[in-house]
N, C-alpha and C positions, 0 to 999 in steps of 0.2 A: 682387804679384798677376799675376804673369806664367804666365795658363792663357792656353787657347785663346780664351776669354771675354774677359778681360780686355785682349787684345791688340786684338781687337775692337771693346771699349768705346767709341762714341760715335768710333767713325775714322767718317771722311767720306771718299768719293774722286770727283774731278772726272771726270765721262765726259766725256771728250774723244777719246776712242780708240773704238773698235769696242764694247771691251767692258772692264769693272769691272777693275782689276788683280787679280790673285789674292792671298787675304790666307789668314792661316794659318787655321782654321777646317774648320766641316763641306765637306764635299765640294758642290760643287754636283750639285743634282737634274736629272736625264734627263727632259727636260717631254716630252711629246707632240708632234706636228706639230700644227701651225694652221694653217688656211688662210686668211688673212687679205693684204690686200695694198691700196695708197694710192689705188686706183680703184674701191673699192667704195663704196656709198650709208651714210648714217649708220646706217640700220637692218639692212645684211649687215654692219657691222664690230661691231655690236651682237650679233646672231645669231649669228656665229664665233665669238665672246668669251664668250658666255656659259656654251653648253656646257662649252667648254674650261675654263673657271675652276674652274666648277663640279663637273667630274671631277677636279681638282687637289684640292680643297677635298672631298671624299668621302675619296681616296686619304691624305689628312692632310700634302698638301705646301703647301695655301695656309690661311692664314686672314690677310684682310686685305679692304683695299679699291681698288680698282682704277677711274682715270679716262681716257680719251681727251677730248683735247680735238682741234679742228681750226680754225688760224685762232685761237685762242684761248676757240675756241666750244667747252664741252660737247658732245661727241656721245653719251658711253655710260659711265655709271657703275654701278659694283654693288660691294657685299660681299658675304662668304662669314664664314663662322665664329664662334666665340665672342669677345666680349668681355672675360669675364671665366670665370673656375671656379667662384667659390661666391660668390655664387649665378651658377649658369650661364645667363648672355645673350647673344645674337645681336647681332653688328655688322651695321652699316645705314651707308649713306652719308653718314650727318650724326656718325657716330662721332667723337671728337676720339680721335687715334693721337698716343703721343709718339715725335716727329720724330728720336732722336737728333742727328747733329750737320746736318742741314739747318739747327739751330739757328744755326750759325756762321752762315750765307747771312746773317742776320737781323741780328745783332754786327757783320758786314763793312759791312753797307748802315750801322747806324746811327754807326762809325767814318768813314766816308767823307763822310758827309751833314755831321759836327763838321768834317772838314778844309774842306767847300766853304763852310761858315762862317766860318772864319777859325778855328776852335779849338782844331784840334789840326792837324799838319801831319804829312806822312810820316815826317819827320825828329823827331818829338819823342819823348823816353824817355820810358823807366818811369822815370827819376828824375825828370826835369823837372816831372812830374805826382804820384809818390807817393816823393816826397824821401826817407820813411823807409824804403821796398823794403829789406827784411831785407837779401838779396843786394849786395854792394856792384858783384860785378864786372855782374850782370844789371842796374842800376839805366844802364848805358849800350843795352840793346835799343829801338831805334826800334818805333813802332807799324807801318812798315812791314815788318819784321823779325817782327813778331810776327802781323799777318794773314798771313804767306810761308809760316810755323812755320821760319823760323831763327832764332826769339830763345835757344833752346840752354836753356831752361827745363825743369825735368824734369816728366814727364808726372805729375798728382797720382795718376790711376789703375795704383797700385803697392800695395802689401802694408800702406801707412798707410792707405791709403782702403779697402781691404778689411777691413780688422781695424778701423776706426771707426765709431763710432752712424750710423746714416745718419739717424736721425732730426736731428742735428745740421745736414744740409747744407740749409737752408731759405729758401737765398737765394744769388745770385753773390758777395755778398760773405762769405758763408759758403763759400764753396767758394775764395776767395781768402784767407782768412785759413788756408787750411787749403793752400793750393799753393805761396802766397811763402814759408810755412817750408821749404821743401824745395829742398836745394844745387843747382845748375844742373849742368844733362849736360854744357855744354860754348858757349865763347864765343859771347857773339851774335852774329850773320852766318858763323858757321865754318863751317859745314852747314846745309843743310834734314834736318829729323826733325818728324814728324807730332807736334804736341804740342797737347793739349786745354789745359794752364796758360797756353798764352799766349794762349786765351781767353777764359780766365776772367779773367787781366790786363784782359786790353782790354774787358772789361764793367767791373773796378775804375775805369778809365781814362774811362769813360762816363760812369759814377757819379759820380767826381770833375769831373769838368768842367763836368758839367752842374747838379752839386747835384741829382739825382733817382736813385733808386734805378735801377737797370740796369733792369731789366724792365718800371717805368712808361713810362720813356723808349722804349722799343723796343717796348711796346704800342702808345704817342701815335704816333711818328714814325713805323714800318715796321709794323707789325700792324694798324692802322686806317685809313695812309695806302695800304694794298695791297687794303683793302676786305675783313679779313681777320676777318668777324665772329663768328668760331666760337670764336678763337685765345686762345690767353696761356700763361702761365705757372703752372702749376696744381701745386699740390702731390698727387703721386699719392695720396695716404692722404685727402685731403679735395676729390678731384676733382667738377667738374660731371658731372650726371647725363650717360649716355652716353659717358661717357668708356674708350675701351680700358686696362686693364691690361698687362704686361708678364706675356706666356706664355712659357715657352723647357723645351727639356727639357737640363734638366745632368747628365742622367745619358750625353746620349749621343743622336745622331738614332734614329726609331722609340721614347722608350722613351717612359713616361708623360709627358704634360703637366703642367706646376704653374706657379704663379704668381708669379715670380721677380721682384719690386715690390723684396723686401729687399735688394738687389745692387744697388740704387741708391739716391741721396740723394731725400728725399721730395721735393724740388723741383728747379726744372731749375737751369742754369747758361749761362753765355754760350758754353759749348762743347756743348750739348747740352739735347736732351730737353724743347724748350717742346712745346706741343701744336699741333694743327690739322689738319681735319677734308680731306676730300681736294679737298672746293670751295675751301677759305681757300689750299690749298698752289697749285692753280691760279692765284688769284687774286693771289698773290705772283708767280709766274711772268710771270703778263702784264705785272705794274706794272713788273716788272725789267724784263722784253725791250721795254717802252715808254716805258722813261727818265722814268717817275714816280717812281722812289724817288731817286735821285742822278742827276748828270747824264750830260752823253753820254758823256765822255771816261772817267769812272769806271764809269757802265755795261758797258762793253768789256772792262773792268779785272775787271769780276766775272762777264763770260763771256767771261774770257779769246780776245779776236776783236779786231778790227779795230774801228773808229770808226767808225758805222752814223747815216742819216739813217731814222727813221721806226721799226717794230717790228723786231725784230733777229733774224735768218734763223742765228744763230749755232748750230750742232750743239752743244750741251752742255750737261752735267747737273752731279747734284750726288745724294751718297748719305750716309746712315748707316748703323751697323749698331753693337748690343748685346744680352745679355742682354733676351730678348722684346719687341728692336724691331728691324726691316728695314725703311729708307725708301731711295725712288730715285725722282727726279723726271729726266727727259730730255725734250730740247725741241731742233727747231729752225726756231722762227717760227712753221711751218706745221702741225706735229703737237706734241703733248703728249701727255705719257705718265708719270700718276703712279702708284707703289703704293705704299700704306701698310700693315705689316703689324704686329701683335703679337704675333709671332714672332724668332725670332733667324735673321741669315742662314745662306744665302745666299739664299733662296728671291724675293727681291725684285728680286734682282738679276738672275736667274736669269731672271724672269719678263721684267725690260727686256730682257735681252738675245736675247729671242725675239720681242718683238710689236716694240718698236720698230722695227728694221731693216726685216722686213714692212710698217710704214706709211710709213716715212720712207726705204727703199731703203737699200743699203750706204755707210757714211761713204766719201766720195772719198778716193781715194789722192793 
């Protein structure tokens, strides 16, 4: 499955830089100017925001939902666009959007939380935990190895995961019995290569450890402990009411809309695609940069920063992108800045990289 699409599928990239790396994909969109900037009142960053969205979303460049926060505080949320196509509905702020891989954020918190209990350690494999791992040579990749993506595991989203029922993928452990048959790219630790199977591992890994299905565990422990009440794991063909579909046009940017739900497995995975609404994604934000979900030293660890006393002032973000979904959460301390769209990138991205900098000023050199 090597399209443009599919190279896309559920990648995540860390904002730690200026801006999003470039990935193979539609061209990024030419946004308009905005006049917005970090010393205006909550109701002119309000006022600024909303025209602007709102001529994006006429023009057919946004559909999605869009949050500032400051300080951690909500100041200015809204959506733009459809929900769904048949029957055609309106997104609203309490839409649950699926996340792509901001999923991962979720799998890293609830692997780290098992290490500060004593259950799993950096250093323990995919064998020490699932003895039988088809792979013999991949049965030596650490769990550190595999939140890094150097466990050299091949990506499932290839030509077997396009050509198979997606009705079948109905769970992480369906999406694991479906990636450990497939040969490894190459030694654990040889290289870093972006790889969603060693996600879907380390939700196997979750599973087994804890004796609790991946997705319970990571509702109880990270999606309830983040105060994340919107959230979960929803099978898209049996979604709660309010819930966004997956829009994208495959034929090409500009051409018709449609509803490209089939291009993915009806349920998420430890590498992608849980849901939440754009209050619940804030609300994980905070509990991260407040050292509620894991502790200090591993907080750091998942925004990549230094060891911090109190809320954490760290610049960096976290994105997905697939088939009719663009997420991009950027934060540092003092501003937040989420969008969730049901759309295919780049357009979410597009959007951080215009209002951020404006609130939050140019990353230091």
């Amino acid at each position: 499955m090597k399209t443009k699409f599919a190279i896309l599928a559920l990648s995540t990239v860390l904002l730690t830089g200026p801006a999003l790396a470039q990935r193979e994909g539609p061209p990024r969109p030419q946004l308009p100017p905005l006049a917005l900037n970090g010393q205006m009142t909550d109701a002119q960053i309000g006022a600024a925001l909303d025209p602007w969205l709102a001529g994006l979303s006429r023009g057919h460049v946004f559909n999605g939902a869009v949050l500032v926060a400051r300080n951690g505080r909500e100041i200015y949320a809204a959506a733009y666009g459809d929900a769904s196509l048949e029957p055609r509905t309106a997104l609203n702020v309490e839409t649950r959007f699926p996340l792509a891989s901001i999923t991962k954020q979720f799998t890293q918190a609830s692997v780290l939380q098992l290490i500060e209990a004593g259950r799993l350690s950096p250093e323990t494999t995919i064998g020490d935990v699932i003895p039988d791992y088809p792979n013999a040579m991949s049965r030596s990749a650490t769990v550190q190895q595999l939140m890094d993506h150097r466990g050299g595991l091949a990506d499932f989203l290839g030509p077997g995961f396009r050509d198979a029922p997606k009705e079948t993928f109905t769970s992480n452990h369906a999406y694991f019995e479906f990636a450990s048959q497939l040969a490894p790219d190459f030694a654990p630790g040889e290289r870093e290569e972006y790889c969603n199977s060693c996600y879907v591992v380390l939700g196997e890994i979750i599973e087994r450890v804890t004796g609790a299905p991946y997705e319970s565990y990571v509702a109880e422990h990270v999606l309830a402990a983040a105060g994340m009440t919107s959230s979960g794991y929803f099978r898209h063909d049996q979604a709660p009411e309010n819930t966004a579909r997956f829009i994208g046009h495959p034929m090409g940017p500009g051409t018709e809309a449609r509803d490209v739900a089939r291009w993915h497995g009806v349920s998420a995975s430890a590498a992608g695609n849980s849901y939440a609404t754009i209050r619940d994604v804030l609300a994980y934000d905070n509990a991260l940069r407040e050292g509620r979900l894991v502790n200090a030293a591993h907080t750091a660890q998942m925004l990549h920063s230094a060891q911090s006393a109190g809320r954490s002032s760290a610049r960096f973000g976290y994105a997905g992108g697939a088939p009719g979904v663009n997420t991009v959460v950027m934060g540092n301390g003092e501003w937040t800045l989420v969008v969730l769209t049901n759309n295919e990138p780049p357009t979410a991205e597009a959007i951080n990289e215009t209002v951020f900098p404006l609130l939050a000023g140019p990353r230091p050199q």
